[in-house]
N, C-alpha and C positions, 0 to 999 in steps of 0.2 A: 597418303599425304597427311602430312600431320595441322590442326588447323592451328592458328596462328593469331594472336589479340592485334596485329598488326600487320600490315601487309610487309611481304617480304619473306626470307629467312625465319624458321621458327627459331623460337631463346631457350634457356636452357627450362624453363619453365614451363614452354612446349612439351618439349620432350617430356618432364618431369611425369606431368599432368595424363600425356599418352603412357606410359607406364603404367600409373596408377588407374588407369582406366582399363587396361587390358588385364592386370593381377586382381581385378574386381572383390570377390570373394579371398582373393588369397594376400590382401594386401593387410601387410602387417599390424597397424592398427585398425582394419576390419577385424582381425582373426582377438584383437585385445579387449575392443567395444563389446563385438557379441559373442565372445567365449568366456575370457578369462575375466571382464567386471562383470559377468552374470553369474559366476561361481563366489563358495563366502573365499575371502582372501582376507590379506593381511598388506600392512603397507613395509617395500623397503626403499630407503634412501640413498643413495649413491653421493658419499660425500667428496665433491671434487672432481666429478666427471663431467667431460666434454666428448665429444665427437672423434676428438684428435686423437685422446689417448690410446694407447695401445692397448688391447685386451688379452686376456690371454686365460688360460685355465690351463694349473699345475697340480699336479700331483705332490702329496710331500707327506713325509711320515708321521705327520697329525689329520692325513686329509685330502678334501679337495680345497682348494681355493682358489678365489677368482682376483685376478691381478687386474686393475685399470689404473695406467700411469703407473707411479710408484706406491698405489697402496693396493694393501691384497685383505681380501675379506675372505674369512672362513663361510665354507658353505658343508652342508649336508651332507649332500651327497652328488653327484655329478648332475645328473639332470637339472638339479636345482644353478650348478654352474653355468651351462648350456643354457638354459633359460633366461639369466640375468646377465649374460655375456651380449647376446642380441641388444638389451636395452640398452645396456653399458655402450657397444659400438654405434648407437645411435646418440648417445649423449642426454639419457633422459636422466634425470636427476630424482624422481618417485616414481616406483610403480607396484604395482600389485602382483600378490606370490600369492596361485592357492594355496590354502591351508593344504585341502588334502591332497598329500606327497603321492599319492598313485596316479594324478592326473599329470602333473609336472613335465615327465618323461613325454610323455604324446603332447604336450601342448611345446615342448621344445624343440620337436619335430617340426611341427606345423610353424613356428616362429622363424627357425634355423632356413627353413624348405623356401620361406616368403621372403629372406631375407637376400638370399644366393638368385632366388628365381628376380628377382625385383633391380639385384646389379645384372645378371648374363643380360636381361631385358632391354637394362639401360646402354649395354655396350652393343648389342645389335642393333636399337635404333639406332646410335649415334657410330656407327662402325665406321665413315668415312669424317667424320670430322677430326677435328684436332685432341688431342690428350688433353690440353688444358680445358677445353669447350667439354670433353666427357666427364672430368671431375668437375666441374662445374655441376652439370647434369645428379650427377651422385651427389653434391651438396646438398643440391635441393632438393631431391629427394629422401635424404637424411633429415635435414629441416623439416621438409611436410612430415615425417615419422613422430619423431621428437614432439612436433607441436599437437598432433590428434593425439599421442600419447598423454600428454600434461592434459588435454581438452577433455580427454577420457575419466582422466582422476585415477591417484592410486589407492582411493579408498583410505578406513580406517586403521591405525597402527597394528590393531587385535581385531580376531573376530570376531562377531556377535554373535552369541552363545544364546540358545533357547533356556529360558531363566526356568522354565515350567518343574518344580519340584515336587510338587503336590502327588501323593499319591494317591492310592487308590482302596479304600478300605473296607 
């Protein structure tokens, strides 16, 4: 039984809250707090994204690039698409990209895995309610994403670089 700020019916905020409480370790800005702002990173901007938009990653003969709404940003390489696609469908507006491109691939993994595991989650608890009462449910837990994400920070634009030049003589 799910507990409830109110007697009665749990709200979609119930629900949210029991999600996020069962994906513990695997809940998406867990995995962004103590993975990826512990690593040096870089800041990118998503200009013009919301929640709503559609996302999407294309292939195309300059690339990969990632599509949110009508604009498309070049990226890298695929993982790197796979990795800011997540934020993107969350609707976060800054987040942090490690520098180093070998971790990417596995932390897109882990982002992707929390992302699927966090909706099947939400539609099993809520499996006998209404379809409007379950997107409800996925709002708010898009909402909680978005907001620990922004709470987390996406760091600085560039990373900081050890200045130490000095040799050794």
């Amino acid at each position: 039984m799910l507990p409830t700020k109110r007697k009665g019916t749990p709200t979609a905020d119930d629900y949210a809250t029991q999600v996020k409480s069962e994906l513990h370790d695997a809940w998406l800005p867990h995995i962004y707090a103590e993975q990826i702002r512990e690593l040096r990173t870089r800041a990118y901007t998503f200009e013009g994204a919301s929640s709503k938009s559609r996302v999407e990653i294309q292939h195309t003969l300059l690339g990969v690039e990632l599509k949110v709404g009508r604009r498309r940003m070049l990226c890298p390489d695929l993982a790197t698409a796979r990795y800011l696609s997540v934020f993107a469908r969350a609707g976060c507006e800054r987040v942090a990209v490690p520098y180093d491109i070998t971790k990417i691939s596995q932390l897109a993994d882990q982002l992707e895995s929390s992302w699927h595991r966090m909706l099947l989650l939400a539609d099993h608890l809520t499996g006998e309610k209404t379809d409007t009462f379950q997107s409800r449910v996925r709002r708010v837990l898009i909402a909680k994403i978005k907001s620990e994400v922004d709470e987390a920070g996406a760091g600085p634009l560039t990373p900081s670089f050890k200045q130490s030049t000095r040799q050794r003589g």
